[in-house]
Backbone bond lengths (Angstrom), bond angles and torsions (degrees), N, CA, C in turn:
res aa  C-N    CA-C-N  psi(-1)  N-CA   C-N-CA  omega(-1)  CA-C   N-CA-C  phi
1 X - - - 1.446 - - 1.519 109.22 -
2 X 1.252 108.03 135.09 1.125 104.89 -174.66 1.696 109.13 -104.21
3 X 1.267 106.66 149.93 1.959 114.20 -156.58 1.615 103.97 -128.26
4 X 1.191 136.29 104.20 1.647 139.46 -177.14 1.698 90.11 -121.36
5 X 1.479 90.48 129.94 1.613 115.59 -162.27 1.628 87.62 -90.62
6 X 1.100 149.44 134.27 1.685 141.57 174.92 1.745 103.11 -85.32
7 X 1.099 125.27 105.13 1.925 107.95 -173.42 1.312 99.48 -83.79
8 X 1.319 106.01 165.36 1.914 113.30 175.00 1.151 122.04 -69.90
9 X 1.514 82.03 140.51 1.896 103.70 179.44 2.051 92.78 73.19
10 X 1.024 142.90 12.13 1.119 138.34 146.93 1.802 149.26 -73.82
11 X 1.318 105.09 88.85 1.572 101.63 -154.55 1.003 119.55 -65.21
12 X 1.629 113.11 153.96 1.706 115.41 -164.73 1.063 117.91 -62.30
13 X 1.724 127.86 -6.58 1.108 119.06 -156.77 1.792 86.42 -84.13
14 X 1.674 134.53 -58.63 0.786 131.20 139.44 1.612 119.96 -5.87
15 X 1.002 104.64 -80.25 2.383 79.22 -178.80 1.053 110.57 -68.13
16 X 1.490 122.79 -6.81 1.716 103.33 178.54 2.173 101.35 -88.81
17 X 1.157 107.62 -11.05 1.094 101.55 159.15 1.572 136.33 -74.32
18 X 1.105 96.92 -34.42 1.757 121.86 176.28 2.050 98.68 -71.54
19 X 0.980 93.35 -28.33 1.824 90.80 -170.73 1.716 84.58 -91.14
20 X 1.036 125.52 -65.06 1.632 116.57 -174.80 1.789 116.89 -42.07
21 X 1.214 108.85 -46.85 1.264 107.52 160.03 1.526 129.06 -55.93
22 X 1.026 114.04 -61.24 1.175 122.10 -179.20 1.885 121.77 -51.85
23 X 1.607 105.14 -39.41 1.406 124.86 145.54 1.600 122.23 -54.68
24 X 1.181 129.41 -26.25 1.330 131.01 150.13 1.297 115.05 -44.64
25 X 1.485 105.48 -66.50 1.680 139.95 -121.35 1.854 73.91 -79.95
26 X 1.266 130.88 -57.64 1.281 142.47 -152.18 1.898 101.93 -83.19
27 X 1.134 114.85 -27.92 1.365 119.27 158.43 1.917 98.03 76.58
28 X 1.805 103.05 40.47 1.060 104.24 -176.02 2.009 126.63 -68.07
29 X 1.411 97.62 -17.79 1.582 117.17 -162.42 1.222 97.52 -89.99
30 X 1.805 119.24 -38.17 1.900 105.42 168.43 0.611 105.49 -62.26
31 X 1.406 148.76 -44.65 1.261 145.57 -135.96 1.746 101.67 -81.11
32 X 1.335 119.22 -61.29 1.362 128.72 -170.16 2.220 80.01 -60.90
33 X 0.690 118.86 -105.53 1.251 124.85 -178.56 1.603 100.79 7.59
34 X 1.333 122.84 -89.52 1.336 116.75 179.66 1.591 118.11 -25.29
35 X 1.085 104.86 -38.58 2.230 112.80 -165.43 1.326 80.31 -94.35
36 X 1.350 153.12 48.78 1.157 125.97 -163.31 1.720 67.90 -116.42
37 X 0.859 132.12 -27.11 2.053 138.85 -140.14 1.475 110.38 177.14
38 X 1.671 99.97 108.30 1.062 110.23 170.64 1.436 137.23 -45.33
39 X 1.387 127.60 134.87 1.495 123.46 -170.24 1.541 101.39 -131.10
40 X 1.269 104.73 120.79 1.478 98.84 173.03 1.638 109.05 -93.91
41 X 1.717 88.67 162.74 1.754 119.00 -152.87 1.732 88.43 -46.97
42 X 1.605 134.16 -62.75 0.878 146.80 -125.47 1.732 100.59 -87.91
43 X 1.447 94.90 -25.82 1.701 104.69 171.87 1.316 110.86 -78.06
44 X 1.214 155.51 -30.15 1.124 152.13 -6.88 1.897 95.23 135.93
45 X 1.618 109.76 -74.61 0.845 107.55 -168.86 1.724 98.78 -100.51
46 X 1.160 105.63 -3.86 1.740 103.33 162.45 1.554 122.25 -65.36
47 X 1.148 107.58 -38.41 1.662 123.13 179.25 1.445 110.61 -99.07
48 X 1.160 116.71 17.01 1.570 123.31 158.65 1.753 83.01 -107.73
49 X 1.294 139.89 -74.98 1.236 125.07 -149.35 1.643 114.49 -61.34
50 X 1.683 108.34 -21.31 1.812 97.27 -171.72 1.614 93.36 -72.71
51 X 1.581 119.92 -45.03 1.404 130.23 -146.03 1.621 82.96 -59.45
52 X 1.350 130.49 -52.35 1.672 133.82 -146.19 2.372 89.00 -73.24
53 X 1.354 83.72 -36.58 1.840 71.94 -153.98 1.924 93.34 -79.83
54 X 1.541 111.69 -23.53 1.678 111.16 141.89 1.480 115.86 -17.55
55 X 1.075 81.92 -86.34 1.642 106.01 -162.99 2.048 104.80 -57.12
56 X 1.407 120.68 -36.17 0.903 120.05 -178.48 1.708 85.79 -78.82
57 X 0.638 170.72 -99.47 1.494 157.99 -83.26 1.978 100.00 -99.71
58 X 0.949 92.90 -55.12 1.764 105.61 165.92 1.244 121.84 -28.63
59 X 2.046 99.33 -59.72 1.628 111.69 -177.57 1.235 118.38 -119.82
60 X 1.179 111.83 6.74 1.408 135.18 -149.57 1.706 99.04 -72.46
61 X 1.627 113.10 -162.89 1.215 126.25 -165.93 2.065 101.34 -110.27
């Protein structure tokens, strides 16, 4: 859970920025997203290998 203290004389629009960041910063929304649906290891390392030989062919040599 995430906890943003409001300090005085500080407007909410201000802590609601500090909480949006900080909700970034912690990368809480991939995270639920990822567990949202299981992915197995083997899928996993398939879509690391197209994205890399992607990316090599794109920028590649």
């Amino acid at each position: 859970m995430i906890v943003i203290d409001v300090k005085d004389g500080e407007s909410i629009d201000k802590a609601l920025k500090r909480y949006k960041r900080k909700h970034q910063k912690i990368g809480m929304m991939k995270e639920l997203r990822r567990r949202k649906e299981f992915t197995k290891g083997s899928v996993l390392r398939r879509k690391e290998l197209l994205k890399a030989a992607y990316r090599n062919e794109k920028y590649g040599h």
